[in-house]
N, C-alpha and C positions, 0 to 999 in steps of 0.2 A: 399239258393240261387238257383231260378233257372236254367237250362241248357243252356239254352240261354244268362241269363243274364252273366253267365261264361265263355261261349266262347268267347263273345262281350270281356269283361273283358279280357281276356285274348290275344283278339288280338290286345288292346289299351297299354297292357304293365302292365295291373294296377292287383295288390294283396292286396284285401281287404278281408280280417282276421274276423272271425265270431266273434270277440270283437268290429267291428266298430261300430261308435257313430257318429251319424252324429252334425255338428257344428251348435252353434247359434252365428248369427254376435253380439254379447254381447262379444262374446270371441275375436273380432279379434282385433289386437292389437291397432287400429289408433280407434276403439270406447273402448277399453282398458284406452287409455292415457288419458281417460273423466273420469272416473268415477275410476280406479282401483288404489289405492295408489303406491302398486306394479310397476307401470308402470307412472304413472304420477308426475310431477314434475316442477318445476321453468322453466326448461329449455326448456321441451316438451311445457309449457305453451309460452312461448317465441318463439318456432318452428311453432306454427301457428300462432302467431299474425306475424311474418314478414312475412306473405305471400299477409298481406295488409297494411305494410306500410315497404318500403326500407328503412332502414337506412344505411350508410354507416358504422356509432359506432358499429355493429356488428361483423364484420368481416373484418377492413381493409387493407385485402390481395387480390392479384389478382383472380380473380374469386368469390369474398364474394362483390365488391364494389358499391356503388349506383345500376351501370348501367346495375350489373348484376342482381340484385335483382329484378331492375326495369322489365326488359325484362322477367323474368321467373314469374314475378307477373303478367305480361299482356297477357302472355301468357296462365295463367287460367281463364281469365278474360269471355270467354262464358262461358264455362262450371261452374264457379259461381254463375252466372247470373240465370242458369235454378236453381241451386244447394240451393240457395237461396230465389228462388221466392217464394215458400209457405210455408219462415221458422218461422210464426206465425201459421200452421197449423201443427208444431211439423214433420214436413216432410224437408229430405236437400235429393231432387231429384236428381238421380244417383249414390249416392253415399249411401244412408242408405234406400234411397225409390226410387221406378219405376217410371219412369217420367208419370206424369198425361197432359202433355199438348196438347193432340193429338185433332183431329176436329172427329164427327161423320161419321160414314161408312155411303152408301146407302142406309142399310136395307135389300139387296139384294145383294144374292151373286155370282161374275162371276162363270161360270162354268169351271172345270180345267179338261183338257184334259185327263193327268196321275201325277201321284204323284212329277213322273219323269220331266214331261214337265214342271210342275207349278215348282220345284225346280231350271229347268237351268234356268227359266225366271225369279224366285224371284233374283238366282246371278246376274244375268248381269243385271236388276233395280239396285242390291243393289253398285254393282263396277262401274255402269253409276251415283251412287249418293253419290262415293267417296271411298267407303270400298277398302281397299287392298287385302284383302284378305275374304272370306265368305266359311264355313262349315255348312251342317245342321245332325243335330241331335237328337235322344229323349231326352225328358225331362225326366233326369232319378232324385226320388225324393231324392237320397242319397248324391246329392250334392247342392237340395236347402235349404237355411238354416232353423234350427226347427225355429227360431221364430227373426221379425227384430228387430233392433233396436232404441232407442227412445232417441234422444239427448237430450230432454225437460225434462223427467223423471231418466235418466240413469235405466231405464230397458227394458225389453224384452216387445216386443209387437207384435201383430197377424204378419204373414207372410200373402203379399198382391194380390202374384199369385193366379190367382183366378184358381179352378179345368178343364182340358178339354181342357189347351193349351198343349198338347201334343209332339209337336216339337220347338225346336230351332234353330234359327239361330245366327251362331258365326261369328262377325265379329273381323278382324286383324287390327288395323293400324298399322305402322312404324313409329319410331321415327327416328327422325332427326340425322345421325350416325356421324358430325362433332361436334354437340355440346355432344351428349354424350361424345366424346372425353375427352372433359374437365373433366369428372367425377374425383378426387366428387368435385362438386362446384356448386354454385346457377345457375353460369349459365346453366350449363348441366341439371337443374332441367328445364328452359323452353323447351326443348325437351319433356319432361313429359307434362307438361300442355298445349302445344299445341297438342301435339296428343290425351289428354281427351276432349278439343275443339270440333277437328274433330270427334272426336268420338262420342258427345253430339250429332253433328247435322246430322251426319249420321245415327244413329239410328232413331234418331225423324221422320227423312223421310222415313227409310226403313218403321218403323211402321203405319205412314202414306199412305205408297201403299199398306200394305196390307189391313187395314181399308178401304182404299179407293175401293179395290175389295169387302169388305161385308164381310171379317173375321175377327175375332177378334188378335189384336195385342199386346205386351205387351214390351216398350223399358226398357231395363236393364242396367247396366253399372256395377258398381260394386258391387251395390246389389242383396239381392235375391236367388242370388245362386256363389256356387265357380264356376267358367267358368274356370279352368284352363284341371279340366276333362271333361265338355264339349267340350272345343275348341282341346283335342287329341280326343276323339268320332267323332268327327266333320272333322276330318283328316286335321288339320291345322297343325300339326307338334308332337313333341314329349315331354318328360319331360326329364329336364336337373339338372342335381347335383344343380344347385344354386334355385331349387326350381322352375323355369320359364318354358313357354314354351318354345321352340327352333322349329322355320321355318325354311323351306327349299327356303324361297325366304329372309329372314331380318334377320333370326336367332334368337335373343331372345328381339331382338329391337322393341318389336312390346307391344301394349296396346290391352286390347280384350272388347268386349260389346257382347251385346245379346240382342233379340230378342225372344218372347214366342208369338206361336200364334197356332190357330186349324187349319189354310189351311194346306191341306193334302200336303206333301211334302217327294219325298224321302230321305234316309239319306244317308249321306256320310260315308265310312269307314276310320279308324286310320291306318296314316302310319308309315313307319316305313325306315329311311334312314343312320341310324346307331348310332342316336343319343347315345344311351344308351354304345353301346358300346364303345364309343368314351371316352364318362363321365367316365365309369368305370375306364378308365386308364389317365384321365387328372383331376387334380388339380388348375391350371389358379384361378379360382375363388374364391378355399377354398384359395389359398397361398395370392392372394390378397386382401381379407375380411378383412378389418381393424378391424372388429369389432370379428374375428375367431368364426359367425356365421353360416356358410356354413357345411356340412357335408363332413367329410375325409375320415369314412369307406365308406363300401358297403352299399347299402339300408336296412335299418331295419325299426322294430314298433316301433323307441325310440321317445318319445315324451319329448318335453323341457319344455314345459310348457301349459297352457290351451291354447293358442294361435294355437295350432297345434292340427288337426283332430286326433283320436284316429281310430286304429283298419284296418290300411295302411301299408304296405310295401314298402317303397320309401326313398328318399334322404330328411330328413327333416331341413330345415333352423331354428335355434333361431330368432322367431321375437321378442325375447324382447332385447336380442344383438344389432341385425338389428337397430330394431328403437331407441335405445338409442344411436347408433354413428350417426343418422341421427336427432336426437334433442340434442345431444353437436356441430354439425356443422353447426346449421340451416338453414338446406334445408337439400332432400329429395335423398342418394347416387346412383348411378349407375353403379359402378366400376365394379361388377362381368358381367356386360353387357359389357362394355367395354373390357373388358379381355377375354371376352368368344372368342375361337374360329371359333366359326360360327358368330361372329357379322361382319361381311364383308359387301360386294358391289357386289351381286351375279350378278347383270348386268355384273361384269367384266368377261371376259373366264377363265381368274387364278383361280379365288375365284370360281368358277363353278368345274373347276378341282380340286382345294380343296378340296370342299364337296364332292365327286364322291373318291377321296382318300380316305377319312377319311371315308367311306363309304366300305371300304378292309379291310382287314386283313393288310394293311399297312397302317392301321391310326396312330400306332406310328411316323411314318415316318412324318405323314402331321401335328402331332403336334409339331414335332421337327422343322419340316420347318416353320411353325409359330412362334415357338420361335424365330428361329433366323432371322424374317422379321422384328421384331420388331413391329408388327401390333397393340397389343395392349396398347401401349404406352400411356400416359397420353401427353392431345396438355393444352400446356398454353392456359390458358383465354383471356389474353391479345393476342395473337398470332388469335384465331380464330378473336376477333373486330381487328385485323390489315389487316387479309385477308377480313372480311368483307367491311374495309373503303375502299380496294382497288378495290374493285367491283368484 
């Protein structure tokens, strides 16, 4: 590894070990549940087929009922829509492929002032066309995947970034932090598919102004590459024990996309606001993991299973845990989001002083004071559609 590449690394938080193996999405576990016996099953088979048709026989508890089902199935309902448009040409756009629906550039390309200047004006197109939050970054190739995946075949097939897009752009969205509440339950799973919504159509457009200046564009979403080291490159926030990113504006409530493109743009640097230390000494997430996937030591290289990158030093989640208590409840969990203690309302000045605590050497302190707010509590289902019917 080079000198630079180390430093970079090391001012992102990240320890990668001369045994790293970079991943192929063949390993991750939601293209797992297709094709790997290990992982797939009656019930995983059953976890995606409700995601298009609500039954109420599934789950006739509060938060499983018609209307929940109903509302978190309409809420994936764009991001399907691109996800499935060209699923006769072995392609399920953003999620295993790069969206292809973008219009042609000019052929010609605006001229950019400084790297600098073209970067604060790609942010503020990208936050005038919805982004929450935007980071850019290099394209570093250690976290784009060896090769994509092929739903039609269940095997591996070409990776589709093409060479010479050199920068990324990371975008955040926020999910919706009342229906998360309800986690785990179908409802709280429409918080998830509407924030991939927005996130479909905000990338579509980001990649569309840059085309539209004469440089090449490339929208991403969950393919392609792991964006979760991008988006700390990218200085959108940090890495949190439950495996997530953690903002200093949503916390870990947030969904990420990308953008790959050649306009010359500066990068941003990783911050750093105490997440790590925080995690060190809080539990929330490991103690409420129904499925006790979450990591309890300190960070190491233990790997669970193929599902997890090889030759990393970090907090590693069991995805095969994970998604097996997420295909026995059918639909998709949020609870260590919920419980996290940065999942707040940073608009508020408490939760501001929170973060800025927990940010001391008496973050003990501001995890104890979250204890006993009772913040992250679990809101009945029925309770969030009663505050809804009341306007």
């Amino acid at each position: 590894m080079d000198a630079k590449r180390s430093d970079s690394d090391r001012e992102a938080g990240f320890e990668v070990g001369d045994d790293f193996r970079r991943f192929s999405q063949k390993d991750d576990i939601f293209c797992r549940s297709f094709w790997d016996p290990e992982v797939r099953s009656d019930r995983s088979d059953m976890f995606y087929e409700t995601y298009r048709t609500p039954r109420m026989t599934w789950r006739p508890v509060d938060g499983f009922t018609q209307r929940d089902y109903a509302l978190r199935n309409a809420s994936w309902h764009v991001t399907d829509i691109f996800a499935e448009l060209k699923g006769g040409e072995d392609r399920r756009e953003g999620f295993l492929d790069p969206y292809t629906v973008g219009r042609d550039g000019p052929g010609s390309a605006a001229a950019v002032e400084s790297p600098g200047e073209a970067a604060r004006q790609v942010k503020h197109a990208a936050r005038a066309l919805g982004a929450d939050l935007v980071g850019i970054t290099g394209c570093d190739e250690r976290w784009m995947y060896t090769h994509a995946y092929s739903r039609e075949t269940e095997t591996e097939k070409p990776q589709e970034v093409p060479a010479g897009l050199g920068n990324v752009i990371v975008i955040a969205q926020s999910m919706d932090r009342e229906l998360l509440r309800t986690a785990p339950s179908a409802l709280s799973g429409a918080a998830t598919g509407a924030t991939y919504s927005r996130d479909t159509i905000v990338l579509l457009a980001i990649e569309q102004y840059i085309t539209n200046l004469g440089y090449r564009a490339l929208a991403s979403m969950n393919d392609s590459a792991l964006v979760i080291p991008l988006a700390i490159k990218a200085g959108l926030g940090e890495y949190g024990r439950h495996g997530l990113l953690i903002t200093r504006d949503f916390g870990p409530r947030v969904r990420l996309g990308k953008v790959f493109t050649d306009m010359p743009l500066a990068h941003d640097r990783p911050v750093r606001f105490g997440v790590k230390e925080t995690c060190d000494i809080c539990r929330a997430c490991t103690d409420a993991c129904p499925a006790k996937a979450i990591a309890d030591a300190e960070p190491s290289t233990l790997v669970h299973n193929r599902s997890n990158i090889r030759g990393i030093r970090k907090w590693t989640t069991d995805a095969e845990r994970c998604f097996r208590f997420w295909a026995n409840q059918n639909t998709d969990c949020a609870i260590c989001v919920r419980v996290c203690p940065y999942n707040r309302d940073f608009g508020r000045r408490g939760s501001r002083a929170w973060r800025w605590l927990a940010g001391t050497r008496l973050r003990r302190l501001a995890l104890w004071l979250d204890r006993k707010s009772g913040r992250g509590r679990r809101l009945a289902p029925s309770r969030w559609w009663k505050a809804a019917s009341q306007g």
